[in-house]
N, C-alpha and C positions, 0 to 999 in steps of 0.2 A: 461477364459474371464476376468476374474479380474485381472491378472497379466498384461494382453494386454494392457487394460485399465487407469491401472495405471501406466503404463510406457509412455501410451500416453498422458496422463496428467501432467508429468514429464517433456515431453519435449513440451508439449503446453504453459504449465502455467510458467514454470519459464526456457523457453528457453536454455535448456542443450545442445542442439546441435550444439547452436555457438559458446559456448566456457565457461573458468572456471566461477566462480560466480564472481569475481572483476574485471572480463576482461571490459576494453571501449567499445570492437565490440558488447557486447552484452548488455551493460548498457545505449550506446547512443540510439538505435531505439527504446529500450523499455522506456526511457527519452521523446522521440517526441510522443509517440504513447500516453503514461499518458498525454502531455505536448496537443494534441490536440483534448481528452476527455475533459480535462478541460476547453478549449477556449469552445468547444462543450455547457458544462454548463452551463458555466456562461454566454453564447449567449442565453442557454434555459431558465434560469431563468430572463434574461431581456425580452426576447421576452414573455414569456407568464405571465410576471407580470406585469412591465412596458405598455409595448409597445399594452398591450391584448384589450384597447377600439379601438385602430386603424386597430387591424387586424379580431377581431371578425364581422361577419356579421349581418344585422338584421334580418335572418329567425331563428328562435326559432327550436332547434336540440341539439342534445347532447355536443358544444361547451361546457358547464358546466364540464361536465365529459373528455374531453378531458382535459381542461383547468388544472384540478386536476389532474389528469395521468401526464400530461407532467412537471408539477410543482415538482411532488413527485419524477419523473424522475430523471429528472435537480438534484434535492438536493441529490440525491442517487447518482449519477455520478459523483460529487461534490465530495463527501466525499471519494470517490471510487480514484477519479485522484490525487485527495493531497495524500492522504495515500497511493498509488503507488507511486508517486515521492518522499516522503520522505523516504519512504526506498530506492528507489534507490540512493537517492543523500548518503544516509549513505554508500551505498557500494563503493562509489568512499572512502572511509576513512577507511580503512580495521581495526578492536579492534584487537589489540595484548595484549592478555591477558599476566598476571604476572604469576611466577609458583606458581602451585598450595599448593605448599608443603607450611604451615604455620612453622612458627619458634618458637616454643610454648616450648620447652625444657626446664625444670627444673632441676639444677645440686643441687642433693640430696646432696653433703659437704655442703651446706650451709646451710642445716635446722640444728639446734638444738637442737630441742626438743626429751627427752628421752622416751619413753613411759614407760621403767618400772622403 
């Protein structure tokens, strides 16, 4: 069950099915999809902060509590869509690391010093 599981979380969450990690086919629709979360948000967070005398009614009901749920929403969505699209726009810039191997060598003829 747990292998199941996470293999289908593997191919849910970071889309291995369509192709390598720096591929375009798979960077552009997961780009729109971040790219229309965020219009989402920041639609929720003008609509229920701004725009909330216009659209709330005057019967007395749990508007209050919605009003907070969808706020707390919005800003969780928020941070959710930026922080998807910024990694993904890094993965169109693939880090090619340097080698590992440091050059740290000491050529012992040039010490000196005698110890005895």
């Amino acid at each position: 069950m747990r292998e199941s599981l996470s293999y289908w979380f593997k191919q849910l969450h970071k889309w291995q099915f369509i192709g390598d990690r720096n591929s375009i086919v798979r960077i552009i629709p997961m780009l729109l999809i971040s790219g229309a979360l965020f219009v989402m948000a920041l639609l929720g967070l003008i609509a229920y902060s701004l725009l909330w005398p216009r659209i709330k009614s005057t019967r007395v009901n749990n508007h209050a509590i919605h009003r907070g749920a969808s706020l707390t929403l919005s800003l969780f969505l928020l941070g959710f869509s930026t922080s998807s699209m910024h990694i993904l726009i890094d993965k169109f810039y693939p880090q090619s690391f340097r080698q590992g191997v440091p050059n740290n060598t000491l050529d012992t003829q040039a010490l000196t010093h005698d110890p005895i």
